[in-house]
C-alpha positions, -999 to 999 in steps of 0.1 A, spaced: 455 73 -310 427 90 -294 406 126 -296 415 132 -270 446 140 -279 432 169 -296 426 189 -267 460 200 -258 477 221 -284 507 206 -297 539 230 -288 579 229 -290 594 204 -264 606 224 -233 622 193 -216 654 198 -245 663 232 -231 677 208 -200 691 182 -218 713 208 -243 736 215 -214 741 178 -210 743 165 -249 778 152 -246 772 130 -221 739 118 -235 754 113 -275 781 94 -252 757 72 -235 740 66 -267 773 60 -291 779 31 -260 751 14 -261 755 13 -304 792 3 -305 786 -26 -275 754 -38 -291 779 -42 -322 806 -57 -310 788 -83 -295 766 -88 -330 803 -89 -352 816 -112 -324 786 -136 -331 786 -131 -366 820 -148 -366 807 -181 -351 778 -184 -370 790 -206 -400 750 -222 -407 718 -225 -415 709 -233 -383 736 -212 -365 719 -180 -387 682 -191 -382 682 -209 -347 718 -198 -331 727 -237 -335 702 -245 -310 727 -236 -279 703 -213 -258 693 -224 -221 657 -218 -211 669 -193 -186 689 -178 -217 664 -181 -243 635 -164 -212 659 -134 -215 660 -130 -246 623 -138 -252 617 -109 -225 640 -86 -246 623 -96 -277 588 -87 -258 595 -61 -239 597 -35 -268 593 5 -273 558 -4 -269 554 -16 -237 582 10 -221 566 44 -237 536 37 -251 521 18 -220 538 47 -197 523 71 -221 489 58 -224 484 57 -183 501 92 -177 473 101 -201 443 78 -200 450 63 -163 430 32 -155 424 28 -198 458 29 -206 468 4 -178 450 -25 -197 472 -27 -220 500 -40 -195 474 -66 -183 468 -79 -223 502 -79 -227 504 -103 -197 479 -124 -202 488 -132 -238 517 -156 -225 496 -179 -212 478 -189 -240 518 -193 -255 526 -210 -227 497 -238 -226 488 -242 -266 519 -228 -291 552 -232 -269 565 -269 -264 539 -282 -296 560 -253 -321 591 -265 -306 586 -302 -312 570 -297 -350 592 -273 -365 627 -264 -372 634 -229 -384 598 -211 -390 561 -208 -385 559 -221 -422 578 -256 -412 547 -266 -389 523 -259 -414 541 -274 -445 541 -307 -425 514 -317 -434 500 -302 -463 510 -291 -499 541 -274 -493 547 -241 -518 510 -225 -513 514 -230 -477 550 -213 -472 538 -187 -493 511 -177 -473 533 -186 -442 559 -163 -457 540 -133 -466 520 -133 -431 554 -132 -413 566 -103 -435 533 -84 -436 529 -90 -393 563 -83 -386 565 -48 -409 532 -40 -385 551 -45 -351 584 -28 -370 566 9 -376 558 9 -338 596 11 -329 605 30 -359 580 57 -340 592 48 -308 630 54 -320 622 86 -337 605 102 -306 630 91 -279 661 105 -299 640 140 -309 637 143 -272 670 138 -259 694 157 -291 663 183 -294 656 172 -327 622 193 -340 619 191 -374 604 162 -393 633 156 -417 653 152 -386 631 126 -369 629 106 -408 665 105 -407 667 91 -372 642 63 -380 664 60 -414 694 54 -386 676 27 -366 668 10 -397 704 10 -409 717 -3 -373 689 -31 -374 700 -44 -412 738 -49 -393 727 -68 -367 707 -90 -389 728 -94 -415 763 -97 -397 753 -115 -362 722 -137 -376 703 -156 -344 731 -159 -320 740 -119 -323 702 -106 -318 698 -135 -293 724 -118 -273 718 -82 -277 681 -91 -267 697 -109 -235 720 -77 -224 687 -55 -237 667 -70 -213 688 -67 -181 696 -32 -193 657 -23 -196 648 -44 -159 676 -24 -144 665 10 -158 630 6 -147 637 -5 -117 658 24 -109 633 49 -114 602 30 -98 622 32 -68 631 69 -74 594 74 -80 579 55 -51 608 72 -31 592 108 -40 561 98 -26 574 74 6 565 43 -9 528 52 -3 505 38 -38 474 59 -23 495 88 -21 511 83 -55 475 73 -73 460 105 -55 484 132 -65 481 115 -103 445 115 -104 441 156 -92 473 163 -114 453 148 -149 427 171 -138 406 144 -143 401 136 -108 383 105 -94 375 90 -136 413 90 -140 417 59 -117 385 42 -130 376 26 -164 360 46 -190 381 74 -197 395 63 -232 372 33 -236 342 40 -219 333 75 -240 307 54 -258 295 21 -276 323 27 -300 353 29 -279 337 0 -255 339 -20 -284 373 -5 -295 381 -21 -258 370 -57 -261 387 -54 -299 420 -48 -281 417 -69 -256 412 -100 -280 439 -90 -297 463 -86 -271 453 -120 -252 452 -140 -286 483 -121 -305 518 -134 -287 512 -171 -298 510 -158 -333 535 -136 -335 566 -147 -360 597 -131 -339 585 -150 -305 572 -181 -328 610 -182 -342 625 -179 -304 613 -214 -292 635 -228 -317 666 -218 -307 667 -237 -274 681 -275 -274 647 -291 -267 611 -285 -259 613 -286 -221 641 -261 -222 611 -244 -245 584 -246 -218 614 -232 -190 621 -203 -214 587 -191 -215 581 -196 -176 615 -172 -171 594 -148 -197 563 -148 -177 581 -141 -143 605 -111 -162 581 -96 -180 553 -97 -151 577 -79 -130 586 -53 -157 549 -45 -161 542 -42 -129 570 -13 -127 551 4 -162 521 10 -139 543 33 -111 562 48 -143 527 61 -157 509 69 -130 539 87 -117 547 102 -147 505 119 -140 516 123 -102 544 144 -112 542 160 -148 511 178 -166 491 162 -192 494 195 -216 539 187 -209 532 151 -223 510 161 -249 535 190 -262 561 169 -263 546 141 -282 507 140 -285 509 106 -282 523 103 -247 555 82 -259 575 101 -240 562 103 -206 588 78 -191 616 97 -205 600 130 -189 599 117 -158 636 104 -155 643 139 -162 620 154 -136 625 129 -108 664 137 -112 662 176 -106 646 183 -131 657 207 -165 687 222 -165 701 197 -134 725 175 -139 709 147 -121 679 147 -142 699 149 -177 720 117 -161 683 101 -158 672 111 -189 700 102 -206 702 65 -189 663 58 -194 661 71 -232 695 52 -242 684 20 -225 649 28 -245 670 30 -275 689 -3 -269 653 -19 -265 643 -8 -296 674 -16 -312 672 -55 -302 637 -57 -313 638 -48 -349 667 -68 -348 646 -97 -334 616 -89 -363 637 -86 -389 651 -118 -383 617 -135 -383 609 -120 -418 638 -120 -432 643 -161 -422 606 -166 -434 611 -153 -470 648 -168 -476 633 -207 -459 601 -205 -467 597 -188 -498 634 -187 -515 643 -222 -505 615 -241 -508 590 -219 -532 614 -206 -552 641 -229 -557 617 -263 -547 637 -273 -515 672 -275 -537 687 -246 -526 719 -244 -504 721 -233 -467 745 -209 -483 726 -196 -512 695 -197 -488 715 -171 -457 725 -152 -486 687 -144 -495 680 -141 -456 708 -110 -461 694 -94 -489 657 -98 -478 669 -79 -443 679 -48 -468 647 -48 -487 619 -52 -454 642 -23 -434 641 1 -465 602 -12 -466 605 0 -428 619 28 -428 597 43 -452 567 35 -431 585 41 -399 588 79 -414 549 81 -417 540 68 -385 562 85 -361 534 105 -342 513 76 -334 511 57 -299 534 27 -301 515 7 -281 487 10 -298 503 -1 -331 522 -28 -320 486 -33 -307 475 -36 -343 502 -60 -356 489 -85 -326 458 -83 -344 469 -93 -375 490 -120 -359 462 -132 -344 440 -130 -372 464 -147 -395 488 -171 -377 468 -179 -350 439 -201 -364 465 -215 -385 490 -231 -363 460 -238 -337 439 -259 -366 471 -276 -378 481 -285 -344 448 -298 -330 427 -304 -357 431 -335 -378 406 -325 -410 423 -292 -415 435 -291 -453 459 -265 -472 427 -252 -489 414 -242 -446 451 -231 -441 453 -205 -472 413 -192 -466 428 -189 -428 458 -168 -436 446 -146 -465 413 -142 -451 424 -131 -412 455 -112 -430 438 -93 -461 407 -84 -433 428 -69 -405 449 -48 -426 422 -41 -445 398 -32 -417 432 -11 -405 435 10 -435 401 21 -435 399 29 -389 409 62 -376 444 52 -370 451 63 -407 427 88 -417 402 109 -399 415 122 -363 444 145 -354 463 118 -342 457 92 -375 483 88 -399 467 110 -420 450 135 -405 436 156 -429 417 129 -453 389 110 -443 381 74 -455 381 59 -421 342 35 -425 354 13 -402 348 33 -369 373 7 -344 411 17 -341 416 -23 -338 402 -47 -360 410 -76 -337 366 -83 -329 361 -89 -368 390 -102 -382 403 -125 -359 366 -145 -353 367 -145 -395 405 -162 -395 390 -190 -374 358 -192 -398 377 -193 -429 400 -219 -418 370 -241 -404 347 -236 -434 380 -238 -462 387 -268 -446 357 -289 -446 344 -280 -480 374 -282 -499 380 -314 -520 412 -321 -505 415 -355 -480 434 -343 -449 460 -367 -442 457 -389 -410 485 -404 -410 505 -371 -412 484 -356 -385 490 -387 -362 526 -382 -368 524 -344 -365 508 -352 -333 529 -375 -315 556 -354 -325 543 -320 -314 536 -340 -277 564 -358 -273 592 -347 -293 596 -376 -312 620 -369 -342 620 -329 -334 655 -309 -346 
């Protein structure tokens, strides 16, 4: 993501030499984690017999349950190797990104949570549709969920490609193609056989998995260095050969006016992107009714605090106890500095302690990964067959039957979409592109579900200008930053086309989503409805009438 990636040279992986003696057990530990995940998918799959059972998993989740599986669905390749990565690399810089992360749930928790609950009934779209003309605003709706969802999708395409390159020594790019080619095969089952209730579940075993994993080797790590932080922070800081800057702000963000306001781009976008995001949106929905919503999202916040709290020791140990030039030559992105560390706090290469580790941490990685394309493809998939096939398509007269069906088929066509993608961006930092696809969810969903929510003149004109205006700018803005053309770590690195200098469009984009909406809205000819929006209203805050 950064230059300074550049500076190390990128070489061969030596961590693989270690794990060769020990590939049978880790292709074991790996085939496990595949065939349980699918047994439990097929043994959903067999009680889901409905819409609802497909979309919502018949609305049967506890809040505790749905928490769980809200923290699997969160808790994604992102925030296990590319927050680990960034602070084995950047330090103090890279530890933001656990903080945004964090914060983010609040504004879930106190504006989008109980309201979405209450309004809708299987997608983002349903809210908005309430009140306005129907077909434009699903089709916006639709194509948002798709277009924010393929974003957050390439992050653990990368993710997935890296972590199994590591472990079966994997060097060659048409290897690591064909493992993202794998993980988008395995996420197309899951969706298409188990529906809401099998990726509910998966997320729910994913997520004690991924706590117990973590916690394992934070103790390991804090163990190394007797429990002392100073300790820990100190041997980090001289080992980054950075020294004291490592621990303070400024060495990714600070470099100039540029990457300061890179910073405050990323930050906006982290705060404001979870109560836009489609595959978290689609998770309140599943529970029986909107205080079982508001529980589920307090279990998140307490779950996913604690797991973040752990990514801090796992990168700054990872600094304390590998060197950055190690990182970098495994993956110039630092995605596999957790992984590294397993290996290295076990023994070490060649031990068979550290391959155990290794093993454990990257096929508990890979589960995560696993459950949270499952959990995106879901959200697009259920946008385009109920928002656009159902009612777009086929004006509201299409069977719950004929309308799964289409949810099936448009799971093939956005993991082919994915994998293709997945294939170009496997050398970025997954952090910072799942980083990205919060920016366009904020830019996009946000104002929109916000404005229909809370404000009573908000029209379908204000809703369309909202959505294609905050989604056309961020990906736009995207297209033409560093993180596809210009650097050694872009996309692309040997083009140049990169006039927009931020890797995060979230300070433009997300400001013009809100504008649009606002100025679409009170110059368009269109009458909002009152008496909708007082209905909308009492339902969203009382749950009058929700499914």
């Amino acid at each position: 993501m950064s230059a300074a990636h550049a500076l190390y040279p990128t070489v061969q992986l030596a961590a693989t030499e270690g794990a060769s003696e020990h590939r049978p057990l880790i292709i074991t530990l790996f085939a496990a984690f595949v065939v349980a995940t699918l047994f439990i998918t097929v043994w959903a799959g067999r009680q889901t017999r409905s819409a609802s059972d497909f979309y919502a998993g018949g609305r049967q989740f506890t809040g505790f349950q749905n928490g769980l599986a809200v923290s699997g669905d969160y808790m994604s390749a992102a925030s296990f190797l590319g927050i680990a990565g960034a602070i084995a690399l950047f330090g103090y810089d890279g530890f933001l990104y656990s903080i945004g992360f964090l914060v983010a749930w609040l504004v879930a928790l106190l504006l989008v949570a109980e309201p979405l609950r209450n309004s809708g009934r299987y997608t983002m779209g349903d809210v908005l549709a309430y009140r306005m003309r129907q077909r434009p605003v699903r089709t916006a709706a639709g194509t948002s969920t798709i277009v924010v969802s393929i974003f957050y999708l390439l992050a653990q395409m990368a993710g997935a490609g890296v972590l199994v390159s590591l472990l079966l020594g994997i060097t060659s790019d048409a290897g690591k193609i064909l493992i993202v080619a794998l993980v988008g095969v395995l996420m197309i089952l899951y969706v298409t056989i188990g529906g809401m209730k099998g990726t509910t579940w998966v997320q729910m075993v994913k997520a004690v998995l991924l706590i117990a994993g973590t916690l394992l080797i934070t103790f390991l790590i804090l163990l190394k260095f007797n429990f002392n932080i100073s300790d820990l922070l100190g041997t980090a800081a001289s080992n980054s050969g950075k020294g004291a800057a490592f621990l303070e702000p400024g060495l990714k963000y600070g470099v100039d006016n540029i990457s300061k306001l890179d910073f405050i781009s990323l930050g906006i976008a982290l705060v404001l992107g979870t109560a836009g995001l489609p595959h978290i949106l689609i998770r309140f929905y599943t529970v029986p009714t909107a205080k079982a919503a508001r529980k589920s999202v307090n279990w998140a916040i307490g779950i996913i605090g604690a797991f973040y709290l752990m990514t801090i020791v796992l990168g700054f140990g990872a600094a304390a106890i590998l060197k950055p030039a190690d990182i970098i030559a495994s993956n110039k992105a630092g995605n596999t500095a957790a992984p590294l560390a397993a290996l290295e706090i076990g023994g070490g290469s060649g031990s068979t302690g550290g391959a155990i580790l290794l093993a454990v941490i990257s096929a508990v990685a890979f589960a995560t990964i696993l459950a949270v394309v499952a959990g995106l493809t879901l959200a697009s998939s259920s946008s385009f067959a109920h928002d656009i096939y159902a009612n777009v398509i086929r004006r509201g007269k299409a069977t719950e039957k004929e309308e799964v069906r289409a949810a099936r088929w448009a799971t093939v066509a956005i993991g082919i979409v994915s994998i293709g993608l997945g294939a170009l961006a496997r050398d970025l930092n997954v952090a910072g592109l799942v980083a990205l696809a919060f920016a366009v969810a904020a830019s996009a969903n946000l104002p929109t579900i916000l404005y229909s929510l809370f404000w009573k003149r908000f029209t379908t004109q204000g809703a369309l200008w909202s959505i294609y205006g905050g989604l056309a700018s961020s990906v736009l803005l995207v297209l033409f930053s560093p993180v596809v053309s210009s650097k050694p770590s872009s996309m692309f690195p040997d083009v140049d086309f990169a006039w927009f200098p931020l890797e995060n469009p979230g300070l433009i984009s997300i400001p013009l989503g809100f504008l649009l909406g606002w100025v679409g809205s009170l110059i368009s000819k269109e009458k909002a409805d009152s008496d909708k929006y007082a209905e909308l209203e009492v339902k969203s805050l009382t749950g009058v009438g929700a499914h």
